[in-house]
N, CA and C atoms as a LAMMPS dump frame, in Angstrom:
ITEM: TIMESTEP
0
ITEM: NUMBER OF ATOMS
600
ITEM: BOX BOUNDS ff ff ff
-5.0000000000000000e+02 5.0000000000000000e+02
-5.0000000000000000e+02 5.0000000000000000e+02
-5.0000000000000000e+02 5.0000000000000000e+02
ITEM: ATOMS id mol type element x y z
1 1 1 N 0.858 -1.185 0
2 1 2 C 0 0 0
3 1 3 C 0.898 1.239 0
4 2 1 N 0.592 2.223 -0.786
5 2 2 C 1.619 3.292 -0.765
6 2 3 C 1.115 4.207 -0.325
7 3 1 N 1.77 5.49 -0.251
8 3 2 C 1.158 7.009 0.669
9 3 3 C 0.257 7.665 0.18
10 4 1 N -0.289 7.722 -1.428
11 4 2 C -1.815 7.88 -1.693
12 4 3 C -2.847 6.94 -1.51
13 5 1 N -2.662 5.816 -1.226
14 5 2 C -3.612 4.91 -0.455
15 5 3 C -3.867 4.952 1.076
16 6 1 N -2.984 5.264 1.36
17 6 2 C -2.799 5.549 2.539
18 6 3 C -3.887 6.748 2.843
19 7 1 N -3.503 8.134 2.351
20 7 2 C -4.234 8.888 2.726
21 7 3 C -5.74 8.789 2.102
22 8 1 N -6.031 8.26 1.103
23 8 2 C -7.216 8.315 0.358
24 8 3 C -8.268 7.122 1.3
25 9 1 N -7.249 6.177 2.177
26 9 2 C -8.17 5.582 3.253
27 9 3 C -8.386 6.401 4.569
28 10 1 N -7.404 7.255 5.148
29 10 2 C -7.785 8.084 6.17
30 10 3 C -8.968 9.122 5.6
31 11 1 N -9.042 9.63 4.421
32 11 2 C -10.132 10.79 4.295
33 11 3 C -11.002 9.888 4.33
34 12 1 N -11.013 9.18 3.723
35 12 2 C -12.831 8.086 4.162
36 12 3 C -13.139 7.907 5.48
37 13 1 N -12.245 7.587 6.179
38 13 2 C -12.263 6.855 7.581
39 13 3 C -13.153 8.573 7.721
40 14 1 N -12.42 9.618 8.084
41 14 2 C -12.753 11.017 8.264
42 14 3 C -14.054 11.549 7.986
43 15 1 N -14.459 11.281 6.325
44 15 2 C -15.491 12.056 5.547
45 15 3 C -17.097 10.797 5.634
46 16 1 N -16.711 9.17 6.221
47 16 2 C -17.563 8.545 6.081
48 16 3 C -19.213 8.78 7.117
49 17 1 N -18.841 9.447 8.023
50 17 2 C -19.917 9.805 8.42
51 17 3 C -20.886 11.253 7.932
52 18 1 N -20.392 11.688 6.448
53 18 2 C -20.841 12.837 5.907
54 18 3 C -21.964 11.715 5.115
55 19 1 N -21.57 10.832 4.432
56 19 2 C -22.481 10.013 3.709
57 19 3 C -23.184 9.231 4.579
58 20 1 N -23.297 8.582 5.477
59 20 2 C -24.008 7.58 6.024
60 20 3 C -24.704 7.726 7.323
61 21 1 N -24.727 9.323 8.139
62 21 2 C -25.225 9.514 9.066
63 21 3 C -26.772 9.567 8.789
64 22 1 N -27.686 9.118 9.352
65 22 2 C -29.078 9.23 9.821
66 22 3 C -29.733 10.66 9.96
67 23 1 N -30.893 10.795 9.038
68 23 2 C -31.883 11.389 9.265
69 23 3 C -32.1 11.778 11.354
70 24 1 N -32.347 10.421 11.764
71 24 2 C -32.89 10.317 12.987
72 24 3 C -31.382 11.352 13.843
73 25 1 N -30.142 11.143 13.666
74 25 2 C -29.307 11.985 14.124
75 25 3 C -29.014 13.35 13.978
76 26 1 N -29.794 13.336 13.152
77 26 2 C -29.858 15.256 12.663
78 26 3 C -31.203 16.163 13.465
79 27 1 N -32.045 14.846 14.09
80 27 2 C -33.197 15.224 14.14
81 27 3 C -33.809 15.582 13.514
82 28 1 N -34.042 15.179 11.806
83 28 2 C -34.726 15.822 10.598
84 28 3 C -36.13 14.474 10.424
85 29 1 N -37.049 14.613 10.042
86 29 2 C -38.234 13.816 9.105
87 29 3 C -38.343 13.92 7.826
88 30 1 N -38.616 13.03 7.144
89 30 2 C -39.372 13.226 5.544
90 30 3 C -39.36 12.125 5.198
91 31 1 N -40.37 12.211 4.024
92 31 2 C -40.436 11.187 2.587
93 31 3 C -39.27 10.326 2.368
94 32 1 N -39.763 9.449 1.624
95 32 2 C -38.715 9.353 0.739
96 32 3 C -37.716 10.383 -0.123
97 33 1 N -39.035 11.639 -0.837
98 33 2 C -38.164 12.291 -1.735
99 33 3 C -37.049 13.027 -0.92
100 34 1 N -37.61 13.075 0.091
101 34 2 C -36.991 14.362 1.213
102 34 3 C -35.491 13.759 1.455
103 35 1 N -35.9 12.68 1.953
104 35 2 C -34.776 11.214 2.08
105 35 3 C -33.665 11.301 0.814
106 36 1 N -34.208 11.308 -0.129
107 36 2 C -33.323 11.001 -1.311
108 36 3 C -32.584 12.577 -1.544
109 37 1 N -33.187 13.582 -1.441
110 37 2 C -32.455 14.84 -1.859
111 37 3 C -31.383 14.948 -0.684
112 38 1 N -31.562 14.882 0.633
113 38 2 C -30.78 14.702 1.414
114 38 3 C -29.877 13.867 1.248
115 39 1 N -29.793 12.873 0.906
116 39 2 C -28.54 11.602 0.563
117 39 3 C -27.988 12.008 -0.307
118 40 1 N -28.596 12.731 -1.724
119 40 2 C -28.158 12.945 -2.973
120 40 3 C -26.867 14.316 -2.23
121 41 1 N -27.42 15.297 -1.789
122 41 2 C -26.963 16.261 -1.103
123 41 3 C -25.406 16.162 -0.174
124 42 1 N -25.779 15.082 0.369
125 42 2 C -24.517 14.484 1.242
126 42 3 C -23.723 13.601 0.884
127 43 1 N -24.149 13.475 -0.448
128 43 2 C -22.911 12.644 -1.27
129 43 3 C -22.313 13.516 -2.051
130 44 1 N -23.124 14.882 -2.621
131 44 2 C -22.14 16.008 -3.09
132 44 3 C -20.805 16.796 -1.892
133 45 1 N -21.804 16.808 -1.064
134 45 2 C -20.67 17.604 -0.013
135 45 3 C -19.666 16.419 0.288
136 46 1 N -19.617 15.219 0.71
137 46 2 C -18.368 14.364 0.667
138 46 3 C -17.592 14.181 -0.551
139 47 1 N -17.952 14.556 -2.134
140 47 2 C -17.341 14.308 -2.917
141 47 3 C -16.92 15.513 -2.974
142 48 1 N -16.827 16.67 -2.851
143 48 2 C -16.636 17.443 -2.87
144 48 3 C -15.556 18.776 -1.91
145 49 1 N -15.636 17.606 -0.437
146 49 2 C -14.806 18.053 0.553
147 49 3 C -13.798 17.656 0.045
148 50 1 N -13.482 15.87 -0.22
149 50 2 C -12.78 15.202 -0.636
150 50 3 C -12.078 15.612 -1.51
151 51 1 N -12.583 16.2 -2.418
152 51 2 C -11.5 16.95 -3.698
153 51 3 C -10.828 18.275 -2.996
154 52 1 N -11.477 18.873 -2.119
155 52 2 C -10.803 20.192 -2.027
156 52 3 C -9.36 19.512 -1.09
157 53 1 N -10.159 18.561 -0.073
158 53 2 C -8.555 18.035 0.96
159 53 3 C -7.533 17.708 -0.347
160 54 1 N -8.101 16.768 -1.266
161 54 2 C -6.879 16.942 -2.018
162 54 3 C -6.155 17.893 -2.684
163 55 1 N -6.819 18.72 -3.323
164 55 2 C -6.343 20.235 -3.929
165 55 3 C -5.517 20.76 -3.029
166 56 1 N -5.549 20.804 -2.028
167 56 2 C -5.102 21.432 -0.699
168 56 3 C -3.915 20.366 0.036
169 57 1 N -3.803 19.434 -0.424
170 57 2 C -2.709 18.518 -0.186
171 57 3 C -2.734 17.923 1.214
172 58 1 N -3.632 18.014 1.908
173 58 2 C -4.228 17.573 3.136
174 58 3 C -3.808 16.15 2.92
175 59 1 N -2.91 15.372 4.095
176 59 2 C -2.667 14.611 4.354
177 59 3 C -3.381 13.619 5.345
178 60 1 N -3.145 14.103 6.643
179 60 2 C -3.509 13.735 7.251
180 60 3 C -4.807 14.207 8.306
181 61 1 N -5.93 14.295 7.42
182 61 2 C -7.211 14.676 7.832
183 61 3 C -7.59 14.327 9.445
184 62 1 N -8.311 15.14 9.92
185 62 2 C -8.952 15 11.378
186 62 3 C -10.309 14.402 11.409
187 63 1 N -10.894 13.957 12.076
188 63 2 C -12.202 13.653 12.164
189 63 3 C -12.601 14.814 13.296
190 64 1 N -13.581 15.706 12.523
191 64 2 C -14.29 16.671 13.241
192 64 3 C -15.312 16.596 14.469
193 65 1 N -15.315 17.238 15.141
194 65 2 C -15.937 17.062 16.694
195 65 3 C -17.313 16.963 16.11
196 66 1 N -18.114 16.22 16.942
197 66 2 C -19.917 16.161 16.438
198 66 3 C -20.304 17.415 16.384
199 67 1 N -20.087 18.476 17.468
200 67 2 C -20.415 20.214 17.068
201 67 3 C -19.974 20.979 16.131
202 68 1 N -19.208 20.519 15.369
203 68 2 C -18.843 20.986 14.166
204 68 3 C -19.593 20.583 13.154
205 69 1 N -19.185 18.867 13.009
206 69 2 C -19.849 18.264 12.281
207 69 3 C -21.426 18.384 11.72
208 70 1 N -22.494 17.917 13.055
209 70 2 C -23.698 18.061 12.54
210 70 3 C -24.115 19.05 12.199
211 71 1 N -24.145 20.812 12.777
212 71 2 C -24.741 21.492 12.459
213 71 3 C -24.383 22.004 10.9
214 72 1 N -23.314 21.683 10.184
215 72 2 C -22.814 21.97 8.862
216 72 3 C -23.587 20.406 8.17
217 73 1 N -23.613 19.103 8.418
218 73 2 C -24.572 18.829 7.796
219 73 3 C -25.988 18.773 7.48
220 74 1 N -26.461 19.123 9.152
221 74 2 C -27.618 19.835 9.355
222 74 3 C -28.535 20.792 7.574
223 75 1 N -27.445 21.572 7.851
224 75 2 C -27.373 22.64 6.924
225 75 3 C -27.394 22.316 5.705
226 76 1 N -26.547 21.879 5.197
227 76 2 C -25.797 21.412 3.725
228 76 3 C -26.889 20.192 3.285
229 77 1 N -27.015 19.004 3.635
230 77 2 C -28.241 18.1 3.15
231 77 3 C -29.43 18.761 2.532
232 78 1 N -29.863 20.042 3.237
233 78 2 C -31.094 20.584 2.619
234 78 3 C -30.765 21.845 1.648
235 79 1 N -29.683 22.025 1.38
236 79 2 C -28.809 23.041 0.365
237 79 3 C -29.1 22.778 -0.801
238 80 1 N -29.789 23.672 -2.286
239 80 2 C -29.413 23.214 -3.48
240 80 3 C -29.368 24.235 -4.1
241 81 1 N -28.392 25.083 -3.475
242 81 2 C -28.053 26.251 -4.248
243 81 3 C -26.389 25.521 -4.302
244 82 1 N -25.741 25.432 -5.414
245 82 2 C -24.439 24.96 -5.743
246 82 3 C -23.729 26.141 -5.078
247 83 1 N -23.74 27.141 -4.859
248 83 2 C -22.578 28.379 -4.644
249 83 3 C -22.866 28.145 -2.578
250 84 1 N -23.667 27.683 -2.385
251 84 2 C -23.981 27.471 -1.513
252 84 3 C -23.268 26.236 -0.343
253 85 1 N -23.463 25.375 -1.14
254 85 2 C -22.949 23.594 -0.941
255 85 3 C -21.68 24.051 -0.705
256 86 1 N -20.949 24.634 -1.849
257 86 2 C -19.705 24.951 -2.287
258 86 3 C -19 25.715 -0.748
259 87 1 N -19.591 26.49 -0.003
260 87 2 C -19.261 27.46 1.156
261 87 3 C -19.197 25.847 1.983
262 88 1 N -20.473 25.044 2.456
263 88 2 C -20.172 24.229 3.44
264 88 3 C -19.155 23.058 2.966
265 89 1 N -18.629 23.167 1.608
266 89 2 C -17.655 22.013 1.682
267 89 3 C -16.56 22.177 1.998
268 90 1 N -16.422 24.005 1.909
269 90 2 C -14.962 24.875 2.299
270 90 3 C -14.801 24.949 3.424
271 91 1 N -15.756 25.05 4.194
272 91 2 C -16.022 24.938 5.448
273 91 3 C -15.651 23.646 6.127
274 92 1 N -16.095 22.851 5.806
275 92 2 C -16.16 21.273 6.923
276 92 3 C -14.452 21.093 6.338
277 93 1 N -14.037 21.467 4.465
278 93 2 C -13.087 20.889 4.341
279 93 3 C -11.739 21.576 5.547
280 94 1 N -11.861 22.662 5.672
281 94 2 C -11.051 23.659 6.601
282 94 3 C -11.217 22.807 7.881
283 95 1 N -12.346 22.238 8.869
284 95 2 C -12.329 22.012 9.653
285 95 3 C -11.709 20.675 9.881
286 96 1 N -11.301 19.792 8.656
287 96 2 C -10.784 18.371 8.603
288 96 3 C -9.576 18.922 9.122
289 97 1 N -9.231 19.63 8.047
290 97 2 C -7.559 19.95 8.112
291 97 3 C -6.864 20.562 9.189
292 98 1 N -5.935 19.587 9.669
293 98 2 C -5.182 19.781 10.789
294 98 3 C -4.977 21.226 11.173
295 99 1 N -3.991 21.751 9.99
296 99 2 C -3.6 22.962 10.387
297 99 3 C -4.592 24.428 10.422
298 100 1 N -5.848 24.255 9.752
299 100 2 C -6.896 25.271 10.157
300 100 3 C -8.212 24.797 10.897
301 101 1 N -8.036 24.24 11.489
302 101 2 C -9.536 23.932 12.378
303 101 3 C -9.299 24.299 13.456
304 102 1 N -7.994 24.86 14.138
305 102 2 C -7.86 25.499 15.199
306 102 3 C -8.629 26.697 15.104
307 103 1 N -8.738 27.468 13.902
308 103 2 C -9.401 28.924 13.656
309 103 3 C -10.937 28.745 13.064
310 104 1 N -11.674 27.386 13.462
311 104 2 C -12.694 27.49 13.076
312 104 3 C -13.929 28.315 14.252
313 105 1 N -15.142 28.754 13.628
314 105 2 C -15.627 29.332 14.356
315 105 3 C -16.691 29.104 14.234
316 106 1 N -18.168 28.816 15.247
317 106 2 C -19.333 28.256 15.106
318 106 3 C -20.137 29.743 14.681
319 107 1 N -19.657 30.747 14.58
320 107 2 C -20.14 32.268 13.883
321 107 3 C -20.374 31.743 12.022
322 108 1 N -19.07 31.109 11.649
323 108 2 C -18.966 30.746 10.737
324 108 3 C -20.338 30.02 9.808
325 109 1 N -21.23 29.173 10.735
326 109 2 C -21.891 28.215 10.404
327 109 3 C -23.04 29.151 10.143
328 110 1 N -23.437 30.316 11.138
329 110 2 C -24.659 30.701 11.517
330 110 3 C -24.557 32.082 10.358
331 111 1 N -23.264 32.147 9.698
332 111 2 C -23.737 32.988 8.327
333 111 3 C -23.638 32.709 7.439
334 112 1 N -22.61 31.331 7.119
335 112 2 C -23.479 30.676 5.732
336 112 3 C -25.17 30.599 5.812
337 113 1 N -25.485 29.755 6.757
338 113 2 C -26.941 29.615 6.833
339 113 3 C -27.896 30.049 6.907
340 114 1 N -27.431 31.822 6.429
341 114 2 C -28.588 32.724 6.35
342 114 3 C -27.719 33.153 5.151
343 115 1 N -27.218 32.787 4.33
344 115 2 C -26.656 33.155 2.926
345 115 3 C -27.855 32.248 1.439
346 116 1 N -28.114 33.578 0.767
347 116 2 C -28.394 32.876 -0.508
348 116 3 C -27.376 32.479 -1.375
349 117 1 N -27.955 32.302 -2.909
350 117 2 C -27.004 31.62 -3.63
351 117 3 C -26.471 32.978 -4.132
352 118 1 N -26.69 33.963 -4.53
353 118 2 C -26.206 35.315 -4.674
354 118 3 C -24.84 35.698 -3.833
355 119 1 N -26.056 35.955 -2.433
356 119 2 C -24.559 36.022 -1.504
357 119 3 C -23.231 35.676 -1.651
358 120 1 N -22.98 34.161 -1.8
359 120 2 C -22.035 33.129 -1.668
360 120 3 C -21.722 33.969 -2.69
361 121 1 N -22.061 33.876 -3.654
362 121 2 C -21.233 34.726 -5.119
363 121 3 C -20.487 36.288 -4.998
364 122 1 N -21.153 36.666 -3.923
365 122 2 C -20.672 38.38 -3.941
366 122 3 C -19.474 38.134 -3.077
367 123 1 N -19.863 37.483 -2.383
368 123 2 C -18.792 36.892 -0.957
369 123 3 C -17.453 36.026 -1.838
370 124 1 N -17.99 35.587 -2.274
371 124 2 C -16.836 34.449 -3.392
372 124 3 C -16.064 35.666 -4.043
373 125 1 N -16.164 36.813 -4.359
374 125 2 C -15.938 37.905 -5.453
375 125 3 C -15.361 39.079 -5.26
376 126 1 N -15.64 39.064 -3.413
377 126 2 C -15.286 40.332 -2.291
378 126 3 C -13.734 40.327 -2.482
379 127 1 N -13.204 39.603 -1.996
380 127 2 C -11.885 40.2 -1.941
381 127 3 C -11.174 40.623 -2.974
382 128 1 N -11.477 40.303 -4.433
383 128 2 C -10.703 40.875 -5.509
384 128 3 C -10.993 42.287 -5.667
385 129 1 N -12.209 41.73 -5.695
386 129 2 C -13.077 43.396 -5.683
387 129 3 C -12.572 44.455 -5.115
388 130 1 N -12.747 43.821 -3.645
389 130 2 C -12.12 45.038 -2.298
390 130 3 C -10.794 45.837 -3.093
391 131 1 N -9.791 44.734 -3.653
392 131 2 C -8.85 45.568 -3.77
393 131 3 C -8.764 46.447 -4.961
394 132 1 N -9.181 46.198 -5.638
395 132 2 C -9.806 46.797 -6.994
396 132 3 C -10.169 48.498 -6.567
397 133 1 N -11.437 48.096 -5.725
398 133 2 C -12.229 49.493 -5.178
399 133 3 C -11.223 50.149 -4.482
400 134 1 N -9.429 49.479 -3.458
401 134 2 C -8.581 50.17 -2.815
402 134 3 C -7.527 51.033 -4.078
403 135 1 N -7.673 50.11 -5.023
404 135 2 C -6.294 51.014 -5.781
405 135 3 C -6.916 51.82 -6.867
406 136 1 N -8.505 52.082 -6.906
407 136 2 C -9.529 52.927 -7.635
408 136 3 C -9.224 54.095 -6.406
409 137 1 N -9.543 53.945 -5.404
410 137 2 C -9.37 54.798 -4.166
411 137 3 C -8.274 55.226 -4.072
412 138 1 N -6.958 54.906 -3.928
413 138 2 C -5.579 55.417 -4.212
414 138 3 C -5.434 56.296 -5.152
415 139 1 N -5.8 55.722 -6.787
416 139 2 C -5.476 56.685 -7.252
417 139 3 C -6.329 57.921 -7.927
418 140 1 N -7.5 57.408 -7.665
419 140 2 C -8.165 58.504 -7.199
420 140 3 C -7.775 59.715 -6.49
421 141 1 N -7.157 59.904 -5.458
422 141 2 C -6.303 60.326 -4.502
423 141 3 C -5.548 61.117 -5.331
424 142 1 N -4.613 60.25 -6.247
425 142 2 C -3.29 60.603 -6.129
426 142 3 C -3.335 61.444 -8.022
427 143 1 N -4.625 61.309 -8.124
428 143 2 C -4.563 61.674 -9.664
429 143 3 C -5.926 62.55 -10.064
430 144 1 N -6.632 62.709 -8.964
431 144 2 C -8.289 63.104 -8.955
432 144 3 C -9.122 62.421 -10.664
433 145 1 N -8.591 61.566 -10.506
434 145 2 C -9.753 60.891 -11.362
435 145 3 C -10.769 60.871 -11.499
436 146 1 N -11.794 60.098 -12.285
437 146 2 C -13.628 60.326 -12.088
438 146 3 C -13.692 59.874 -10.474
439 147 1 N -15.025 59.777 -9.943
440 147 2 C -15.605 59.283 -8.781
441 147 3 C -15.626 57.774 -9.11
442 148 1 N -15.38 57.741 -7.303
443 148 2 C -15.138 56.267 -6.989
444 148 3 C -16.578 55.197 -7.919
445 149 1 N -16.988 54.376 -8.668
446 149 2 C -17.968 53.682 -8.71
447 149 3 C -18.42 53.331 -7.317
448 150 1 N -19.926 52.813 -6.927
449 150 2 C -20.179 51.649 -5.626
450 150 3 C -19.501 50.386 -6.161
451 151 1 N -19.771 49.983 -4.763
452 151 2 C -18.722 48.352 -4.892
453 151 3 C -20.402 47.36 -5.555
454 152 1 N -21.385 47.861 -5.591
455 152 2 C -22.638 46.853 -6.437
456 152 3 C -21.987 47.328 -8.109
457 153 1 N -21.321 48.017 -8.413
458 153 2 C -21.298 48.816 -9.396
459 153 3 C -20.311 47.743 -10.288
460 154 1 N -18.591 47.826 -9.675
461 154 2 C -17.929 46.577 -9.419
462 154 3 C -18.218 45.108 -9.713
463 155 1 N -18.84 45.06 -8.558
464 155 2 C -19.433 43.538 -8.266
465 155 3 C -20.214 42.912 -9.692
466 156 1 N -20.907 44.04 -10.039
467 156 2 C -21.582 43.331 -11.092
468 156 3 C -20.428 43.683 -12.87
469 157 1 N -19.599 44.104 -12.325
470 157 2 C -18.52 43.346 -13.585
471 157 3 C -17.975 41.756 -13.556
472 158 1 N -18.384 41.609 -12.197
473 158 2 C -17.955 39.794 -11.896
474 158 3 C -18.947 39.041 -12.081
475 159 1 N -20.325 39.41 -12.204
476 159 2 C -21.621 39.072 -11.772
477 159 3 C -22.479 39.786 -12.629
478 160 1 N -22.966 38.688 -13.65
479 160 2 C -23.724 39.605 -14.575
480 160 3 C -25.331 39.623 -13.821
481 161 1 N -25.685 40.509 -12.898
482 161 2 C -26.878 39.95 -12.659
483 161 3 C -27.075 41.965 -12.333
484 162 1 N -28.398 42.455 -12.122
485 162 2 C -28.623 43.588 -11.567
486 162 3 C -27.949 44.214 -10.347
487 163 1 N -27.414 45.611 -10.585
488 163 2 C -26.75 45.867 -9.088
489 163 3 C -27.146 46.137 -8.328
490 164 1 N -28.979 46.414 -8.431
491 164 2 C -29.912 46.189 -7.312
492 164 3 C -30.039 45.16 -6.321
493 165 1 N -30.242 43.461 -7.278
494 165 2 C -29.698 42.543 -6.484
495 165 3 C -28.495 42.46 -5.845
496 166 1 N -27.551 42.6 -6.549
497 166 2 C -25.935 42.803 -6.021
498 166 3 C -25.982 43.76 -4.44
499 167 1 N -26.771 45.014 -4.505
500 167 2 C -27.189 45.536 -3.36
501 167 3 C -27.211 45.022 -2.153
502 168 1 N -28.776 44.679 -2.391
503 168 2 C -29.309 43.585 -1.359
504 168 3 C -28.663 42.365 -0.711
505 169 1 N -27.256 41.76 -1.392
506 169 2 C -26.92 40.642 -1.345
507 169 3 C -25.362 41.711 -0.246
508 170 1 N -25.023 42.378 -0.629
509 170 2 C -24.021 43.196 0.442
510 170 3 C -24.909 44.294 1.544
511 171 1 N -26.314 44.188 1.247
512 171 2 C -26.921 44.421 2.566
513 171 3 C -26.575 43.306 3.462
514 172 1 N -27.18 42.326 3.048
515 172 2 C -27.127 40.873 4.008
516 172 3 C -25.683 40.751 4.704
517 173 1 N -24.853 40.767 4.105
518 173 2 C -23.377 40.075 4.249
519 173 3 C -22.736 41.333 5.617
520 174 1 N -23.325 42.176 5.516
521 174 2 C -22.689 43.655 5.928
522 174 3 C -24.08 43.2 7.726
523 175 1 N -25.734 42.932 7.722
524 175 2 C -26.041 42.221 8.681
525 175 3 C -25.69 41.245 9.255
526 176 1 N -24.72 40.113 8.296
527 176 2 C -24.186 38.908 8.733
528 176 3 C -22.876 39.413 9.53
529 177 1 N -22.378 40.62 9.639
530 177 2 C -20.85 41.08 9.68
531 177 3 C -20.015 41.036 9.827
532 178 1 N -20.141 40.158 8.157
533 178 2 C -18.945 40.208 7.176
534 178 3 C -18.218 41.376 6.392
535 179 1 N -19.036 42.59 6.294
536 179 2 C -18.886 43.404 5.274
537 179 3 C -18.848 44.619 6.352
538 180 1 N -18.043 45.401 6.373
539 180 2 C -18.154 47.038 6.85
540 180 3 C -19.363 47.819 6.149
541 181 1 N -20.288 48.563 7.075
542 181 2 C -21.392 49.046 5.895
543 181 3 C -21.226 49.97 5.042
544 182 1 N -20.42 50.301 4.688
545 182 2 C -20.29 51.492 3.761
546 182 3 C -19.768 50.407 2.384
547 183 1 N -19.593 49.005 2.975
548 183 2 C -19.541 47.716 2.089
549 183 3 C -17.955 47.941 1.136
550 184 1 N -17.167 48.436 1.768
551 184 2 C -15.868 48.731 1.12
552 184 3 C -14.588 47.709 1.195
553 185 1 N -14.901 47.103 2.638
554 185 2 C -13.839 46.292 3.242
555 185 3 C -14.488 45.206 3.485
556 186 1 N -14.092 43.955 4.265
557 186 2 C -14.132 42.955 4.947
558 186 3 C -13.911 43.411 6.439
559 187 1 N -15.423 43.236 7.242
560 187 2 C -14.592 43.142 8.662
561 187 3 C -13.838 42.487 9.204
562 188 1 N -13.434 42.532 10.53
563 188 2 C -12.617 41.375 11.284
564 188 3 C -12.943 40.328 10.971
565 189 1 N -14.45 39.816 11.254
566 189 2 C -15.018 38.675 11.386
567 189 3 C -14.677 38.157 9.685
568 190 1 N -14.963 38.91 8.921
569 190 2 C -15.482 38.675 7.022
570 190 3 C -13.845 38.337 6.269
571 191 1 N -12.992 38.985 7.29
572 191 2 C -11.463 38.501 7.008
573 191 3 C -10.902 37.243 7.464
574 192 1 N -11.67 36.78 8.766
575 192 2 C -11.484 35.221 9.401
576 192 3 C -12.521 34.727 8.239
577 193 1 N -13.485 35.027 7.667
578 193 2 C -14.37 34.284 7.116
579 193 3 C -13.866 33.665 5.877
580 194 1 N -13.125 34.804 5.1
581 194 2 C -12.418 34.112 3.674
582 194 3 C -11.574 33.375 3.852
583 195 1 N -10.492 33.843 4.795
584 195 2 C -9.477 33.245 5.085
585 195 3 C -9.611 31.716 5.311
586 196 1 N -10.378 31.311 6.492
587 196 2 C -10.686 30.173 6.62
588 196 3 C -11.803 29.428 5.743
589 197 1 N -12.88 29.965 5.281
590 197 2 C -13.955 29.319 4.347
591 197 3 C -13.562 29.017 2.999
592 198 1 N -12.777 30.446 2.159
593 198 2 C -12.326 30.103 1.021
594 198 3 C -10.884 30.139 1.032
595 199 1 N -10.49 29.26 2.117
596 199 2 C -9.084 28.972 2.049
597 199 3 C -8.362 27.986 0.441
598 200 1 N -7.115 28.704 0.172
599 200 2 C -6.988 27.557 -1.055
600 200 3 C -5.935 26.651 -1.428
């Protein structure tokens, strides 16, 4: 057995209770269909953690504390916004990994889970942005250029969607607080948030 077998049996050992935990342990009910979108659901987020530990060269994976664990599958099973899934697989995958699950935070959980699929996208998009809007701001400054654009203004050069929605979606993130409201920066919290959620 060699050292990618090796590790490709520890992430199972790790990720196997993402696929095979119980309805009855989540404290959830339903159907069958309910049943099946949930399974379908929790076989994306394990295939999906699984690729990022590898992208990320994660060796030697942790098995996450049950308070970590359930309330992110809690969550994620009933997820079918893809930009969405995508946050809790960054998430649980961060919390496998040895060297960042020390900086995980149960704040973390409770603002994905009031995130739409929008959100995740503006949030996915923030930090390039941010700096974009800093060296528009610099030289602005340093050259009196036109006026600053808004950061919905921005955002929707990444995001072809209305910057009305785009708005609303850095209202939320800025209530979740992630976002400074004048929506320019990342707060404290929105700087632990990338760092560790869309770690890469």
């Amino acid at each position: 057995m060699d050292e990618q077998d090796l590790i490709k049996g520890a992430m199972e050992v790790v990720l196997r209770p993402i696929v095979s935990i119980t309805e009855d342990v989540l404290g959830r009910a339903g159907g069958d269909w309910l049943h099946e979108v949930r399974t379908r659901n929790r076989k994306r987020l394990h295939d999906r953690t699984e690729e990022l530990l590898r992208n990320r060269k994660v060796t030697d994976p942790v098995e996450p504390s049950t308070n970590v664990l359930l309330p992110i599958l809690a969550f994620a099973q009933d997820e079918q916004a893809e930009e969405v899934l995508e946050f809790w697989a960054q998430l649980l995958a961060s919390s496998i990994d040895k060297e960042r699950r020390k900086n995980f935070r149960k704040r973390f959980v409770d603002a994905i889970s009031q995130m739409d699929a929008l959100d995740a996208r503006v949030m996915s998009n923030f930090r390039c942005t941010s700096e974009e809007f800093e060296y528009r701001a610099d030289r602005r400054r340093e050259f009196a250029v036109p006026p600053l654009p808004r950061m919905a203004e921005l955002l929707e050069q990444h995001i072809p969607v209305p910057e009305a929605r785009i708005q609303v979606s850095l209202e939320n993130l800025a209530r979740l607080g992630l976002l400074s409201g004048d929506f320019r920066r990342a707060t404290a919290f929105g700087t632990e948030f990338l760092d560790f959620v869309l770690a890469s």
